[in-house]
C-alpha positions in Angstrom: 0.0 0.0 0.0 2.8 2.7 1.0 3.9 1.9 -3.0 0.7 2.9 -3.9 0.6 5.5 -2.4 3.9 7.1 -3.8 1.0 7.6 -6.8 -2.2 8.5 -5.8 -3.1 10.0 -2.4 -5.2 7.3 -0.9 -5.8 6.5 2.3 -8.6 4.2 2.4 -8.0 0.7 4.3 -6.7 -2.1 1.6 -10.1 -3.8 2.1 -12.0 -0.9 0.8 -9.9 -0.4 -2.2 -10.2 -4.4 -3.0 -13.9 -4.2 -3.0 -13.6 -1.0 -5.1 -11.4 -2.6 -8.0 -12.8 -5.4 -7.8 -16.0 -3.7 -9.2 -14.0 -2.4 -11.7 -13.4 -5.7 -13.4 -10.1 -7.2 -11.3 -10.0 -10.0 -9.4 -8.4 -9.5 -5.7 -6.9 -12.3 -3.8 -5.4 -12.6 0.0 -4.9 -9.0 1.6 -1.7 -9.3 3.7 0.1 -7.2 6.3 3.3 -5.2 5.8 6.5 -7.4 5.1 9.0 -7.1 8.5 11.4 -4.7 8.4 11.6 -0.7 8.1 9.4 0.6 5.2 9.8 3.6 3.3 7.4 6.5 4.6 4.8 7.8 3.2 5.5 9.5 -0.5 2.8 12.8 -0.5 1.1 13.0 -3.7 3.1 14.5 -6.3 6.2 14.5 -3.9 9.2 12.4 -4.5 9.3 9.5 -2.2 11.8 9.8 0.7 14.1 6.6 -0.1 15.9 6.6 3.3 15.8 3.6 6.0 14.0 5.8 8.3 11.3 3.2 10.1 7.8 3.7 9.5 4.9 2.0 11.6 4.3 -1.1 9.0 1.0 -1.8 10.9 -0.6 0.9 8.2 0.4 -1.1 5.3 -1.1 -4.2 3.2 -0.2 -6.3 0.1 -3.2 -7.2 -2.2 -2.9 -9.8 -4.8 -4.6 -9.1 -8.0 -5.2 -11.9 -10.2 -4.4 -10.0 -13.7 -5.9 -11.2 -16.5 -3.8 -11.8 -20.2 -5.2 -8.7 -22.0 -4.5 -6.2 -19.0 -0.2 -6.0 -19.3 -0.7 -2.6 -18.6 -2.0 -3.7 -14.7 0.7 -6.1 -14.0 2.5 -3.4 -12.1 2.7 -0.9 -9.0 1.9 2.4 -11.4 -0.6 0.6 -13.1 -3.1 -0.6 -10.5 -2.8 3.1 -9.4 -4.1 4.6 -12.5 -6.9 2.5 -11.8 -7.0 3.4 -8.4 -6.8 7.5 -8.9 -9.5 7.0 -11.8 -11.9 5.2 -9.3 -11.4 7.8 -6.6 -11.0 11.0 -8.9 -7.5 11.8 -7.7 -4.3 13.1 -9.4 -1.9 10.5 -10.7 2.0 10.8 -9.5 4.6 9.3 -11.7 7.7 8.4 -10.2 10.9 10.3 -10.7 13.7 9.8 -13.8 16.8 11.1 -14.3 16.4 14.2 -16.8 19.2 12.8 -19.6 18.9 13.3 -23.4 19.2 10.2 -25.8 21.6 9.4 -28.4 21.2 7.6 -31.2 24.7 7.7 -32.9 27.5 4.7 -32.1 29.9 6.9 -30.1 29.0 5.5 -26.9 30.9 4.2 -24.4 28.9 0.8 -25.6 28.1 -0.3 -29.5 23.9 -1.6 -29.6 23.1 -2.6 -33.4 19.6 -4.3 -33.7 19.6 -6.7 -36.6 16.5 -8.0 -35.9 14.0 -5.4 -36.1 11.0 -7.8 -36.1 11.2 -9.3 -33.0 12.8 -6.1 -31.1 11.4 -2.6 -32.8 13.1 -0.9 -29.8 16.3 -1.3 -27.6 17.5 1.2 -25.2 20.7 1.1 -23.4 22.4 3.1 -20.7 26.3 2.4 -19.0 27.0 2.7 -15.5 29.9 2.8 -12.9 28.6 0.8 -9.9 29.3 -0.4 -6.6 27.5 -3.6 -6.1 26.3 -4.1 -3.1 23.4 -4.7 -0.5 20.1 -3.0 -1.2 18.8 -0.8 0.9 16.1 -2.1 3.8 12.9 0.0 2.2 14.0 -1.1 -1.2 14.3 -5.1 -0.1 11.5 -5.0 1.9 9.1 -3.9 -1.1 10.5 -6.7 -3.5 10.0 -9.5 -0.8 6.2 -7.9 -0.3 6.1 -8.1 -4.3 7.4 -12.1 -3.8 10.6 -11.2 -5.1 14.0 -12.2 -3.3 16.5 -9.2 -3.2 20.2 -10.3 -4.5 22.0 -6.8 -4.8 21.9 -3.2 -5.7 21.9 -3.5 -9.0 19.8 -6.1 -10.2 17.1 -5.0 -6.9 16.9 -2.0 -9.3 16.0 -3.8 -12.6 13.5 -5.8 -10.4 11.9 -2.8 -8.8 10.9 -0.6 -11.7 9.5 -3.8 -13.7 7.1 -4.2 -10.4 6.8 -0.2 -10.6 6.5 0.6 -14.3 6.1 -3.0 -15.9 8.9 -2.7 -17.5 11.4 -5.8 -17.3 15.3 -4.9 -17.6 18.5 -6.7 -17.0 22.3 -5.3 -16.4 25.0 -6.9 -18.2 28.6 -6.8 -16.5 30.0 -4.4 -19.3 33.7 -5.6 -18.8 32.4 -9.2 -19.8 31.1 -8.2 -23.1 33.2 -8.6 -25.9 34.1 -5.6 -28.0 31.9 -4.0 -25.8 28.7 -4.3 -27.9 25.3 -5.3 -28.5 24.0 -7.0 -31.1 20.0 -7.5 -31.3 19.4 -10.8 -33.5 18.5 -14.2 -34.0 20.6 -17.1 -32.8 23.0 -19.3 -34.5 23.2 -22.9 -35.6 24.5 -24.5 -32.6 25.1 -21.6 -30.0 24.2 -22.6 -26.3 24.0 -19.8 -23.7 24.1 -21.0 -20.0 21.3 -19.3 -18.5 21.0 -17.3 -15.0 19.6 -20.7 -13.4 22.6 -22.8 -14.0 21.2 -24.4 -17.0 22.6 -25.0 -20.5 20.0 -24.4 -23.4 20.7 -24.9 -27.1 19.6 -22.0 -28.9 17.7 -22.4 -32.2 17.5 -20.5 -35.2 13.8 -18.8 -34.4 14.9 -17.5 -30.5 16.3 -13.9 -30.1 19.0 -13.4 -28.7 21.4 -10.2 -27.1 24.7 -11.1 -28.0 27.8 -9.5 -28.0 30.6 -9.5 -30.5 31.1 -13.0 -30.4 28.4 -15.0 -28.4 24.9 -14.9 -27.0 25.0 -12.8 -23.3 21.0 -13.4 -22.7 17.7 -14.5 -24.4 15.3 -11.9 -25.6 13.0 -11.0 -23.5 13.1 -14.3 -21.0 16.6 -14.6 -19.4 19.8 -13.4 -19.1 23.2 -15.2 -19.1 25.8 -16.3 -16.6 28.9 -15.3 -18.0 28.2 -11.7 -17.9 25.8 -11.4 -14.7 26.4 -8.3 -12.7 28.5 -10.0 -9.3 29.8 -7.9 -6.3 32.9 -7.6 -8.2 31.6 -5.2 -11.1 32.4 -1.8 -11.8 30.8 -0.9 -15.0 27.6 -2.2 -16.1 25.2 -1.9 -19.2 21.6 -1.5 -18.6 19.1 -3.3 -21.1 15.6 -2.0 -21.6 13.7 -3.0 -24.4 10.7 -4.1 -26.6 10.1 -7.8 -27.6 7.9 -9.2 -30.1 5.4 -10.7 -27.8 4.8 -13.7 -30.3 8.6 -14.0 -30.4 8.6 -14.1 -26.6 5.9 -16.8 -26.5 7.7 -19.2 -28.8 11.2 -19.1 -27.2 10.0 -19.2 -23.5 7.1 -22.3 -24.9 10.6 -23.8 -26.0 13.2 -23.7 -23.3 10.0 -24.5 -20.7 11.2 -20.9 -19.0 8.5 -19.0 -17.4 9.9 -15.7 -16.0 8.5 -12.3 -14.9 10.1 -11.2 -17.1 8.6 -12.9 -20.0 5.1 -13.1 -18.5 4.8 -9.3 -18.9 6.9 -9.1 -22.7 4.5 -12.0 -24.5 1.7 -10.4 -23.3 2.4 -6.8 -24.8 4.7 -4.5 -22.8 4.4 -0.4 -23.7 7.0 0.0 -26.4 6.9 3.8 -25.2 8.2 2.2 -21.8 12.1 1.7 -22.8 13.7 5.0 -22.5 11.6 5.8 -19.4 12.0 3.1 -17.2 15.5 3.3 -17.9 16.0 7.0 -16.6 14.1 5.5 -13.4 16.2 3.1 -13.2 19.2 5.4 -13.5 17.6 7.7 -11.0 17.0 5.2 -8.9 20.8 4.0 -8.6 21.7 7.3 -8.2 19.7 7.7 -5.1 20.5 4.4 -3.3 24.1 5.2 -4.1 24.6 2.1 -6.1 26.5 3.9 -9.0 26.0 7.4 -11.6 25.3 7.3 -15.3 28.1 7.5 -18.2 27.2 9.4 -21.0 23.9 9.1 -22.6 20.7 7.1 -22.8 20.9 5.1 -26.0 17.9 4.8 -27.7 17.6 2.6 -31.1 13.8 2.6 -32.6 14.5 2.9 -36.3 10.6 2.2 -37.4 8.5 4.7 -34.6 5.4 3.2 -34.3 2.3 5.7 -34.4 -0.3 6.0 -31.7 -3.5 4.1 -32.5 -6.6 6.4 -33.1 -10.0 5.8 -32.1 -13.0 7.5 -33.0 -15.6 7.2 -30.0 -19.0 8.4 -30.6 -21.3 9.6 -27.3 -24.2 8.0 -28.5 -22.9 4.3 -28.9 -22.0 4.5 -25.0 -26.0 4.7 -24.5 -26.3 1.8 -26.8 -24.2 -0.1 -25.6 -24.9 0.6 -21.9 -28.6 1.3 -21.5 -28.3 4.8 -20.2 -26.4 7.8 -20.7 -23.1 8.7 -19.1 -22.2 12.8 -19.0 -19.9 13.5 -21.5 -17.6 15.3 -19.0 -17.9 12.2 -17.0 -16.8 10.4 -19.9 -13.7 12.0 -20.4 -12.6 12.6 -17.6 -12.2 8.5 -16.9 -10.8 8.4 -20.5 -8.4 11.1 -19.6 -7.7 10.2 -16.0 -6.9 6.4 -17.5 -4.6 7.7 -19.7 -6.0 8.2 -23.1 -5.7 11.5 -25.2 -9.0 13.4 -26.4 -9.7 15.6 -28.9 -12.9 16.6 -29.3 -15.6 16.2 -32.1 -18.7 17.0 -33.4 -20.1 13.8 -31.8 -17.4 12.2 -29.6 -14.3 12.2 -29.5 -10.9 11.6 -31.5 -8.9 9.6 -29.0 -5.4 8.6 -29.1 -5.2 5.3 -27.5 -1.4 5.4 -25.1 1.4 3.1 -25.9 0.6 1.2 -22.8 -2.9 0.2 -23.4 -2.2 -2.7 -25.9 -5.3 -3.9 -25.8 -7.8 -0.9 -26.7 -8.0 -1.3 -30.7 -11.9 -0.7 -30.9 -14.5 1.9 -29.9 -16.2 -0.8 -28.0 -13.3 -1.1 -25.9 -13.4 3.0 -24.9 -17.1 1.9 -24.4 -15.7 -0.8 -21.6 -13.7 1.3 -19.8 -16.3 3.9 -19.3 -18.2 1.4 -18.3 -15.9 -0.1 -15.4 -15.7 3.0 -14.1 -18.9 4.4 -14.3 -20.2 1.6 -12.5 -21.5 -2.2 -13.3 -23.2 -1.4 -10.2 -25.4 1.3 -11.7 -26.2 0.0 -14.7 -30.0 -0.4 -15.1 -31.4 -3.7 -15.8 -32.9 -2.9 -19.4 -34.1 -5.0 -22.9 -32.5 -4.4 -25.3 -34.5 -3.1 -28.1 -34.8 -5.6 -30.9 -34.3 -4.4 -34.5 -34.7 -7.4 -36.4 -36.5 -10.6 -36.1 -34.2 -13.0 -34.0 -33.2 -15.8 -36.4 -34.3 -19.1 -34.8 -31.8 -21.3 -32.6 -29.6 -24.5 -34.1 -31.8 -27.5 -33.8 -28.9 -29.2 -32.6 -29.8 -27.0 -29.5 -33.1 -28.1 -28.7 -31.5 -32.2 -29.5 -28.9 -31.8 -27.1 -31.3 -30.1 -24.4 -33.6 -33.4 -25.0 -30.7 -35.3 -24.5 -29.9 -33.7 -21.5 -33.3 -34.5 -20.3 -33.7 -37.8 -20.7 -30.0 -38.3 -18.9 -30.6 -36.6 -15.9 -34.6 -37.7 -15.7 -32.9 -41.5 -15.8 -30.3 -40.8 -13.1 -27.5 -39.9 -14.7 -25.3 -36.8 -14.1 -23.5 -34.5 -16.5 -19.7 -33.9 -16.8 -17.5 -32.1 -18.6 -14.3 -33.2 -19.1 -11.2 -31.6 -20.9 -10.6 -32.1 -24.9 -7.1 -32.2 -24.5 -5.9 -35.7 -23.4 -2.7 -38.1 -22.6 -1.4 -39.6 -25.6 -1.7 -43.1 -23.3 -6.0 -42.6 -22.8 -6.5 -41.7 -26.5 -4.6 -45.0 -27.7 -7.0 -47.3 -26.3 -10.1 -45.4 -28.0 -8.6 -44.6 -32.0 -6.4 -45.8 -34.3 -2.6 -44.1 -34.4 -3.5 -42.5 -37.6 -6.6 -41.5 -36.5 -5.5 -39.6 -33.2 -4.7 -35.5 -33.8 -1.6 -34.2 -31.9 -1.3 -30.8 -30.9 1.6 -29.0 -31.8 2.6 -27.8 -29.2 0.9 -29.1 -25.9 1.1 -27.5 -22.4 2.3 -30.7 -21.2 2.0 -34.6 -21.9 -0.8 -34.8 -20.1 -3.0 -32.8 -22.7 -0.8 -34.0 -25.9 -3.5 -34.9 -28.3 -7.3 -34.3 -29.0 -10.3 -37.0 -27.3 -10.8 -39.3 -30.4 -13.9 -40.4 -27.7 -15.5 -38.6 -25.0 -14.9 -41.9 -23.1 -11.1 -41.2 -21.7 -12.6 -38.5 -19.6 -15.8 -40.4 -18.7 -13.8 -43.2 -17.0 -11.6 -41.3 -15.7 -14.2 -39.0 -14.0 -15.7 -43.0 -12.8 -12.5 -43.4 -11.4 -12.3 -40.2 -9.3 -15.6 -40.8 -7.9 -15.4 -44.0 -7.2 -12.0 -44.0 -5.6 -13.7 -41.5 -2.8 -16.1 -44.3 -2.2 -19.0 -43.4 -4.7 -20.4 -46.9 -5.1 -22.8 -45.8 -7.9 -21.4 -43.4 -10.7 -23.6 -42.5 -13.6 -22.3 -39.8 -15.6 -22.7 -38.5 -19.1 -21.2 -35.5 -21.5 -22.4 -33.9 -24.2 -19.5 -32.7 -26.6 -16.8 -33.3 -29.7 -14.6 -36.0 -30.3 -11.7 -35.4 -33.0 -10.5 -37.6 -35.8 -7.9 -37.0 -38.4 -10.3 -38.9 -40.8 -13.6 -37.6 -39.8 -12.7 -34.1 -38.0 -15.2 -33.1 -35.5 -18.2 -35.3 -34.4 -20.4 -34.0 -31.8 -21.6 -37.1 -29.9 -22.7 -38.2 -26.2 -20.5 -40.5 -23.9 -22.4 -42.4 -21.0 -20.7 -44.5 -18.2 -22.3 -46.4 -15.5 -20.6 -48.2 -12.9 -22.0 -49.3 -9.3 -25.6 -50.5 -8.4 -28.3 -51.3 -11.3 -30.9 -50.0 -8.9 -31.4 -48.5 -5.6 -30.6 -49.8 -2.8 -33.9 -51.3 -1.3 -34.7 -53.4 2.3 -37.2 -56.0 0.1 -34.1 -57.3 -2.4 -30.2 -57.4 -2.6 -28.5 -54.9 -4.4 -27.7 -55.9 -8.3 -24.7 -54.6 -10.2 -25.1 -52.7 -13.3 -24.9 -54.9 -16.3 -25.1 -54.4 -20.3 -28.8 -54.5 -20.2 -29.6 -51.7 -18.0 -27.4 -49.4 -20.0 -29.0 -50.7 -23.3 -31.8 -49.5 -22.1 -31.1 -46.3 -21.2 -29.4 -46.0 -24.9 -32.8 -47.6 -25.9 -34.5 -44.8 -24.3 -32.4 -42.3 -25.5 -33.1 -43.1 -29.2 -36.6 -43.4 -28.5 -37.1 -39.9 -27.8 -35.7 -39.4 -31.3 -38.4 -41.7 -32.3 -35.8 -44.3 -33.5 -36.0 -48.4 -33.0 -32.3 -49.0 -32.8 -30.7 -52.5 -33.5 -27.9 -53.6 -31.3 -25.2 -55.9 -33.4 -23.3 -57.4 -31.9 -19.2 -57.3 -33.4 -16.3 -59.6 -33.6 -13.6 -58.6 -31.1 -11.0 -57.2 -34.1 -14.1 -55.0 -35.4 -13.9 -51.0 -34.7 -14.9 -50.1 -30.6 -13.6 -53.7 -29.4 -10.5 -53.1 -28.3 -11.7 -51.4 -25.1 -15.4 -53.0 -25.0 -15.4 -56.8 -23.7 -16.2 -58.9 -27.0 -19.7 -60.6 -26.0 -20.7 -57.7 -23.8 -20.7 -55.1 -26.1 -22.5 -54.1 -29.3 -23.1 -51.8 -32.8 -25.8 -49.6 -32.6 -27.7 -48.6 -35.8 -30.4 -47.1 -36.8 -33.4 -49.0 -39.2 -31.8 -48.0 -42.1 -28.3 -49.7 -41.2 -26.9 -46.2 -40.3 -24.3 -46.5 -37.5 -25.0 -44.8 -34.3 -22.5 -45.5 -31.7 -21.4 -48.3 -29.7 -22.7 -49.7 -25.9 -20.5 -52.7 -24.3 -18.8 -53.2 -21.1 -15.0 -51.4 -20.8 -12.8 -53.7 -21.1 -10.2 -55.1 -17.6 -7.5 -54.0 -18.8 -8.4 -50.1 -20.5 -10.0 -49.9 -17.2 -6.4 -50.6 -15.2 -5.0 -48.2 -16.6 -7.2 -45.3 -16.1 -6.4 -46.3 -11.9 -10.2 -48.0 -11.7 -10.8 -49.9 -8.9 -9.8 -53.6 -9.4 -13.1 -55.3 -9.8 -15.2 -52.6 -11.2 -17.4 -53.4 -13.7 -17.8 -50.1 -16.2 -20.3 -50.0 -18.6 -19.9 -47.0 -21.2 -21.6 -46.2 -24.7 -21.0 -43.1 -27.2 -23.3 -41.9 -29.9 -23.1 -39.6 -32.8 -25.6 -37.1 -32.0 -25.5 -36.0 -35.5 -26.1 -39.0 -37.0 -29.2 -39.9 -34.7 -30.8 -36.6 -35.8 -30.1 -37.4 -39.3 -31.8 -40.6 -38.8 -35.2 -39.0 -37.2 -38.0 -39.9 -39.1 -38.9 -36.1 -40.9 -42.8 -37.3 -41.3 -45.3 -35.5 -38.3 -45.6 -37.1 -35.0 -49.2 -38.4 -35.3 -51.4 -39.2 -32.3 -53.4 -42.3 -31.9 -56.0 -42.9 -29.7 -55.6 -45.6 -27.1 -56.7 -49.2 -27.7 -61.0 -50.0 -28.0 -60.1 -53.7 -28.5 -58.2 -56.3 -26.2 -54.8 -57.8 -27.1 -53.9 -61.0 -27.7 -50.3 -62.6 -26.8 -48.5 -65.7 -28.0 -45.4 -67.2 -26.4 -42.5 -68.9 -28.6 -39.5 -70.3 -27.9 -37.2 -71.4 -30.5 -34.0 -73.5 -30.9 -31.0 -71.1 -32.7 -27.6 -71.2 -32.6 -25.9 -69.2 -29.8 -24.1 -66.7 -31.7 -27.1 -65.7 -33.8 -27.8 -62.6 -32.0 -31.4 -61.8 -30.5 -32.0 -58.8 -32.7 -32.0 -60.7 -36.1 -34.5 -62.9 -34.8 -36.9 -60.2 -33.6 -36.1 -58.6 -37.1 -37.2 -61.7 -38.9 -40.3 -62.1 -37.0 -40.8 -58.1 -38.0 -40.4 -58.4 -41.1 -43.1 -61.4 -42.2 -45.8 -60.6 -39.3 -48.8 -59.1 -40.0 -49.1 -55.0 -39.2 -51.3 -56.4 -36.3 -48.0 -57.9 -34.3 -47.6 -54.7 -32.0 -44.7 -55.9 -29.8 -42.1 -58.5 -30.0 -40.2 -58.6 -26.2 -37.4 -61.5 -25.3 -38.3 -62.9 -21.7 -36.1 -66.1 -21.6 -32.9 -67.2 -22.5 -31.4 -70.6 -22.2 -28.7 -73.0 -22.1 -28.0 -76.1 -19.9 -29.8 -80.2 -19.7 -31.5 -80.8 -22.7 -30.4 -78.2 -25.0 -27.4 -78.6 -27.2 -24.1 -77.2 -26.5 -24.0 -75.2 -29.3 -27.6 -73.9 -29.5 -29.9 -71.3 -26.9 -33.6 -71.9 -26.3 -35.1 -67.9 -26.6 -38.5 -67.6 -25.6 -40.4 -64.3 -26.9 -43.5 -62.9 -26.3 -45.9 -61.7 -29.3 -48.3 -59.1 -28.7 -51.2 -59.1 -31.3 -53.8 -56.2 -31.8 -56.2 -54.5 -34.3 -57.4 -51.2 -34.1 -61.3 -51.8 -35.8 -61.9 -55.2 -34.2 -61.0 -58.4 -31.8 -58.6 -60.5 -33.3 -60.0 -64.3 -33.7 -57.9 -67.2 -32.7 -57.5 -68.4 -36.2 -56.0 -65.1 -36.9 -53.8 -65.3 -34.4 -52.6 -68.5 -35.1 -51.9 -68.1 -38.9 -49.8 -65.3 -38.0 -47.5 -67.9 -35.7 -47.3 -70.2 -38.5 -45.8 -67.6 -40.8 -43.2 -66.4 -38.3 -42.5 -69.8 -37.4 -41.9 -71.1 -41.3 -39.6 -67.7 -41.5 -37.5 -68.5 -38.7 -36.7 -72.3 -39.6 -36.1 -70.7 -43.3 -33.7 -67.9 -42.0 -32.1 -69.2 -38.8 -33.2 -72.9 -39.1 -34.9 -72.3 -35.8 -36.5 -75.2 -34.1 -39.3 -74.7 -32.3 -39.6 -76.2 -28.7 
């Protein structure tokens, strides 16, 4: 807070100002007391900051993480937050002081910098110094350990504290270790290595920029420095580095080594490229005052393509259109103004010159944003918007997956969402190599490649649960699976694992089994007004490999269209994704596109219920045991009269007195006519029929 306040003259409690910015769209975290130690007092507003050791009563100050988010650089420092800070409150802004020098931008200089690379660093400023290294005074340390970083000495505490400050990252080069005393701003070499401040030796590509001098690499752009010339209690002359990298350029190298620094954490995001010269004058100034060293000749400056300032015309009227209500236009611009934007006025807005800093204002609807933030969120009525046009209606892939939803969750099953990005290991098990798409460059391992299923993270979610003694996990998710061949597939991924049904005092509990999910799949396709046909597949045949063979089918609709698969997850996928030993898992995915393509297009008509009775006939048939049920009920579809209304499988069996390689299925036929009762010689030509098909198809005997 006593930072903060060598900015903007606040003095309201750090809880206060939390809950003020974080109604200005930031995200505060833990509010901490003052770091032990003597603390710099007070800096009045506009006053220059005593920097003596002088102790202060620390019991006044407060650190407040803020969670910064990527397209805010301009907050990830000290002076930033108080911009916001002095715009909420309607306060003057204090910027810290810099040592008054002129630049120069010819080579005679006590140090050479060239830039050869212009596209990855536009700008490079420079500045040497005559130093005594040393220990940092207590006001200075004490800030960097509130900020969470460790002091080291005099000269690199400086680069530290004006990044935190200003947001500006810098590094000091011993100048004695350079060779020719130079600079050079460009790419690396084939087979240069540069042993970074850490200790470790990286192999530089062709793509990373580096600051080298007249021979070798002395840091990486914008991420980390080098050992050989780091700036040690022994060095007397030193080379200050302040600069603008190519945030892309940033990203890649950083991506590459796996080095995550402050450093490069503020450059890939967008530092201010009108930052350079500036911070390194405070930095300068800064030195002076701690009595770490004094400036040789001039700031160096090279920025041989000046970018312009980005214009944006903001209109007064699109503020009330975008917000619901009218802001005063000297309200307006006075946030604009106080937030650091330039304003000229117009005949119906303004002409605003966006500052360097603000990277990520490009748009008038952005301008529209931060008038918002600090007008309020809090005071912006709840209006409709006024509708200009007829709304065009919604994807029917909506209103499908919100019936899928419902008829999920009405049968006891939860939604999840799981990650698309997965372990090479999980996709393996679920796709072909050739059909599994890699990502080029993954955060880790663990999300290397995209879900060829939505099953990975199904199972795995089982797992979880069920390892924290969940005994019954039903869970499904609604989203894309990814396939070189077939690109996206929207689809739906249910597992089921546990009890079959509730626990109950007047039975035992039964596990799950392929039946019970079958019929929720059954169900599912039902409300798409689909009969589905379960085949079951040979072992070698596409979803066996992680579905037991002989507990697992096809699923297809009427016209031979294939839906998805249902089986039980095979032992040993389920091993590997840390399942309890044991667990039975029984999963299915559908194509959610394909089952709407499948829906019959004809209207849904509405019958009446039955005036006449039913009549029902039980069969059972000899057939050999891999003929699967669903061909048989097919058959009998196929050559029964349209008064057959149901065909439903109620026995299966093998044992004494049948043969070892046939099964006895007994079926139930449910016979009915709309304008009359059927007769018994009706009913029993229509058993003959089926009968004669099924010893003709399946050479079925019946028992």
């Amino acid at each position: 807070m006593s930072w903060l306040r060598d900015f903007v003259d606040v003095r309201e409690p750090a809880a206060e100002l939390a809950q003020l910015l974080s109604m200005r769209g930031f995200e505060p975290g833990a509010i901490e007391g003052a770091p032990p130690g003597p603390l710099a007092p007070e800096g009045r507003h506009g006053a220059r900051p005593r920097h003596d050791t002088a102790a202060s009563d620390p019991s006044d100050d407060g650190v407040i993480d803020f969670e910064i988010t990527a397209n805010r650089p301009d907050c990830m420092n000290v002076l930033g937050i108080a911009r916001e800070v002095s715009t909420a409150y309607g306060r003057p802004l204090a910027h810290p002081p810099a040592a008054a020098r002129q630049t120069e931008s010819s080579t005679a200089a006590p140090l050479a910098v060239t830039i050869e690379d212009p596209d990855l660093c536009p700008r490079y400023a420079a500045a040497v110094a005559e130093v005594t290294v040393g220990q940092s005074p207590a006001w200075l340390a004490n800030r960097l350990l509130a900020a969470g970083v460790r002091p080291i000495n005099t000269i690199v505490d400086v680069t530290n504290y004006v990044m935190i400050e200003l947001g500006q990252p810098m590094h000091a080069f011993d100048l004695d270790k350079l060779e020719g005393r130079e600079l050079r701003i460009r790419r690396a070499r084939g087979g240069e290595r540069l042993r970074t401040l850490d200790g470790e030796d990286r192999a530089l590509t062709a793509d990373m920029l580096v600051i080298a001098d007249a021979t070798r690499p002395q840091a990486i752009g914008g991420v980390m420095g080098g050992r050989e010339s780091e700036v040690g209690h022994a060095t007397r002359r030193i080379a200050f580095e302040s600069a603008y990298f190519t945030p892309s350029s940033v990203r890649r190298t950083s991506k590459r080594l796996g080095l995550k620094t402050e450093a490069s954490a503020r450059f890939e995001r967008g530092a201010d490229i009108g930052a350079p010269v500036w911070a390194l004058e405070r930095a300068c100034a800064l030195m002076e005052a701690i009595g770490a060293g004094r400036v040789v000749g001039e700031v160096i400056d090279r920025y041989p393509a000046p970018r312009p300032p980005t214009r944006v015309r903001f209109r007064e009227r699109v503020i009330e259109r975008h917000l619901g209500q009218r802001v005063d236009r000297t309200e307006a611009a006075r946030i604009l103004r106080q937030l650091g934007f330039t304003l000229e006025d117009a005949a119906d807005g303004w002409e605003v010159v966006v500052p360097s800093f603000r990277v990520d204002v490009t748009r008038e609807i952005d301008l529209v944003e931060e008038v918002a933030r600090h007008a309020g969120y809090d005071r912006l009525p709840a209006t409709f918007p006024v509708l200009r046009a007829v709304p065009r209606p919604s994807d029917p892939r909506i209103d499908a997956d919100r019936l899928v939803r419902r008829i999920l969750t009405g049968a006891g099953f939860a939604e999840a969402v799981t990650f698309a990005f997965i372990e090479s290991q999980a996709a393996s098990a679920f796709a072909p190599a050739g059909e599994i798409v890699a990502i080029a460059h993954p955060l880790s391992e663990k999300f290397a490649v995209l879900r060829p299923s939505l099953l990975p993270g199904l199972i795995e979610s089982v797992g979880y649960n069920r390892r924290r003694e969940q005994r019954t996990v039903r869970l499904f998710e609604i989203g894309r699976r990814f396939r070189a061949s077939a690109g996206e597939t929207r689809t739906v991924g249910l597992a089921w694992s546990g009890a079959g049904s509730a626990e109950h005092w007047s039975a035992k509990p039964r596990d799950v089994d392929f039946f019970d999910l079958k019929g929720v799949v059954d169900r599912l396709c039902g409300s798409f007004r689909l009969k589905p046909s379960f085949v079951r597949f040979p072992q070698d045949a596409e979803g066996a490999r992680y579905l037991v063979a002989g507990r697992s089918a096809r699923i297809e609709a009427p016209d031979g269209v294939v839906l998805g698969v249902v089986g039980q997850l095979a032992p040993p996928v389920a091993e590997t994704r840390d399942l309890p030993r044991g667990d039975d898992v029984f999963v299915a995915e559908l194509d959610l596109d394909a089952l709407a393509a499948a829906t019959p297009r004809a209207d849904v008509r509405v019958e009446p219920l039955p005036r006449f009775p039913s009549i029902a006939r039980d069969i059972s048939v000899l057939v050999d045991e891999r003929l699967p049920a669903g061909r048989v009920r097919a058959t009998i579809l196929a050559v029964a009269p349209a008064t057959l209304e149901r065909v439903q499988e109620f026995d299966r069996y093998r044992g004494r007195g049948i043969p070892d390689d046939k099964t006895s299925l007994s079926l139930r036929l449910t016979f009915r006519a709309t304008d009359r009762t059927l007769t018994d010689a009706e009913i029993e030509q229509a058993m003959a029929v089926i009968v004669f098909a099924l010893e003709r198809e399946h050479r079925a005997v019946r028992r």
